[in-house]
Kinemage of the C-alpha trace (Angstrom):
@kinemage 1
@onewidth
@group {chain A} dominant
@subgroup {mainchain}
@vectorlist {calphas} color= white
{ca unk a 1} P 0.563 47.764 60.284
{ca unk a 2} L 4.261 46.633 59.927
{ca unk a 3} L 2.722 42.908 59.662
{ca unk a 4} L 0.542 43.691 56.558
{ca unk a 5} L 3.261 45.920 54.777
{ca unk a 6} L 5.524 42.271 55.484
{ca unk a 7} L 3.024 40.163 54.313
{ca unk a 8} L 2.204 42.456 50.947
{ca unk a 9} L 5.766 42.021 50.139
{ca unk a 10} L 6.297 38.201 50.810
{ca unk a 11} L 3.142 38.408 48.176
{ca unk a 12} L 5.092 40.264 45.514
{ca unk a 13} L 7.991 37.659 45.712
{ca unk a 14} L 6.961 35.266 43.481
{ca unk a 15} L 5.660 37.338 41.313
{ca unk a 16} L 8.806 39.337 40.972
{ca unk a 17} L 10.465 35.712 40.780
{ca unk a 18} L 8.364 34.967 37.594
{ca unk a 19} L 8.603 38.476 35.858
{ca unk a 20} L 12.698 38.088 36.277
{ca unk a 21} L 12.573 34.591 34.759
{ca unk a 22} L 10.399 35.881 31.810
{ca unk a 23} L 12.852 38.673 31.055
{ca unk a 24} L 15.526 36.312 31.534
{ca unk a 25} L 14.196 33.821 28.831
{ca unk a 26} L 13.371 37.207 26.902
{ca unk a 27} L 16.735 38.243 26.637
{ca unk a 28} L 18.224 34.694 25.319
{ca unk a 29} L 15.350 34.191 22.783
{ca unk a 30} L 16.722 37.883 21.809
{ca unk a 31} L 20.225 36.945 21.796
{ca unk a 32} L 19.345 34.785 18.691
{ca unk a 33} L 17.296 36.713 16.583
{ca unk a 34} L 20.047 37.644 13.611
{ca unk a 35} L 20.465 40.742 12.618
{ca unk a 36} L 21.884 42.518 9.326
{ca unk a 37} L 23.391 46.019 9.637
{ca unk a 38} L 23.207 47.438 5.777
{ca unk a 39} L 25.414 50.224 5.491
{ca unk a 40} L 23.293 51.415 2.751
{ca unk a 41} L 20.533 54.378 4.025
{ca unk a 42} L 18.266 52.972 1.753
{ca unk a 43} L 15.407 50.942 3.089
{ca unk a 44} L 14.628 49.890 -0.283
{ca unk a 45} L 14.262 45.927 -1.514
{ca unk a 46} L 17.611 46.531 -3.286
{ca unk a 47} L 19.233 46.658 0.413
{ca unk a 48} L 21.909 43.685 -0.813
{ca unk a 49} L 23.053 45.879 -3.729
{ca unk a 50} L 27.120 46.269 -3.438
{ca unk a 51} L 28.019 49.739 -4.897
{ca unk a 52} L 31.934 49.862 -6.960
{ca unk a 53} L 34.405 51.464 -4.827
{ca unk a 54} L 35.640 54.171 -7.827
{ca unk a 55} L 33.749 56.591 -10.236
{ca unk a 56} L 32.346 54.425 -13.331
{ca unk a 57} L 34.459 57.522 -15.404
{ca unk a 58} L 37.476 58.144 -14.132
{ca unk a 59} L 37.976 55.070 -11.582
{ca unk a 60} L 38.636 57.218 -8.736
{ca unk a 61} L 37.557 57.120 -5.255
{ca unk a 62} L 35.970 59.773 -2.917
{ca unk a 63} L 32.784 61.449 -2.416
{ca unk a 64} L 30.885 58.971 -4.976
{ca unk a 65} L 27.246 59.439 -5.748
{ca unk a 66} L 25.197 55.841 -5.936
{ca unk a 67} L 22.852 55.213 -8.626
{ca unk a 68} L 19.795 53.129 -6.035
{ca unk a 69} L 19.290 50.795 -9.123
{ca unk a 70} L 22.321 49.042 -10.257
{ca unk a 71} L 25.996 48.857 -8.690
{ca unk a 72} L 27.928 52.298 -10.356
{ca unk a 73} L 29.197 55.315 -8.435
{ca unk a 74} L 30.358 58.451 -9.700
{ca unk a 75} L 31.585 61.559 -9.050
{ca unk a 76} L 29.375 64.823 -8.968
{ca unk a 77} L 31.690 66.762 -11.118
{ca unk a 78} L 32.004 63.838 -13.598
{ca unk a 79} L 28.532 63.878 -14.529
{ca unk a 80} L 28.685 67.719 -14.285
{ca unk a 81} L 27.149 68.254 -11.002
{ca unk a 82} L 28.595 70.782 -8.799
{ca unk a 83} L 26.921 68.746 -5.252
{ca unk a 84} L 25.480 65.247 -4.560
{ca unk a 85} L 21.939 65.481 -5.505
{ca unk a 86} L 19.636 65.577 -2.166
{ca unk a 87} L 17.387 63.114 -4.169
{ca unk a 88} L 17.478 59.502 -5.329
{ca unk a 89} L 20.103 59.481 -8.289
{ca unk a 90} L 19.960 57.056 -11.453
{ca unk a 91} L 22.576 56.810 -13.837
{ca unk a 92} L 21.866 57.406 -17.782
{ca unk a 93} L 21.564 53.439 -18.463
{ca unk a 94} L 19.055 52.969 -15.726
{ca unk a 95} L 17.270 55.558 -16.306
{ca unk a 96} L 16.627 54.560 -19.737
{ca unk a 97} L 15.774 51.297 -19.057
{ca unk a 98} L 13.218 53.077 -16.303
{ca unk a 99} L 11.558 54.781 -19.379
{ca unk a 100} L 11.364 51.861 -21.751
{ca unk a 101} L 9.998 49.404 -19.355
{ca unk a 102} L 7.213 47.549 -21.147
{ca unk a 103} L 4.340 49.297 -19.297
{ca unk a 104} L 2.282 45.938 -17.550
{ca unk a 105} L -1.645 46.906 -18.500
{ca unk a 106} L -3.919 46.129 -15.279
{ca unk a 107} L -6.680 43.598 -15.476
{ca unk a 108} L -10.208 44.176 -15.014
């Protein structure tokens, strides 16, 4: 019995041999995938958008809100908000342009 249980792992050898060799080669083609890390939590196309660094008002720093359409920050409090809004958050001049948008008529 202590021959077979030998023999069954002389067997497994090369077949260990080619399963460290493909995670070897794995691991290198890995090595060369790039990656981005976005500090933005937004998984939205507009993941290359740089936000200001200060409020668009007062030109500040701090706890800034984002507006997920164009570059400004502000402040809660200068846009008279007394928290950052759990939702997305436009500012005015996106928002307008939002709601005039030339609506695009499907074809039939």
């Amino acid at each position: 019995m202590a021959k077979k249980n030998e023999s069954s792992k002389h067997e497994n050898e090369p077949k260990k041999k080619v399963m460290e060799e493909e995670k070897r080669v794995l691991r290198s083609e890995v090595k060369k995938i790039p990656i981005e890390i976005s500090s933005s939590s937004s998984s939205s196309s507009d993941d290359d958008l740089k936000h200001e660094d200060n409020c668009y008002f007062c030109d500040d720093g701090g706890k800034l809100i984002c507006c997920e359409t164009c570059p400004k920050v502000v402040h809660p409090k200068c846009i008279g908000l007394k928290k950052v809004p759990k939702e997305d958050w436009y500012c005015d001049e996106c928002k307008y342009k939002q709601q005039n948008a030339p609506q695009t008529r499907l074809r039939s």
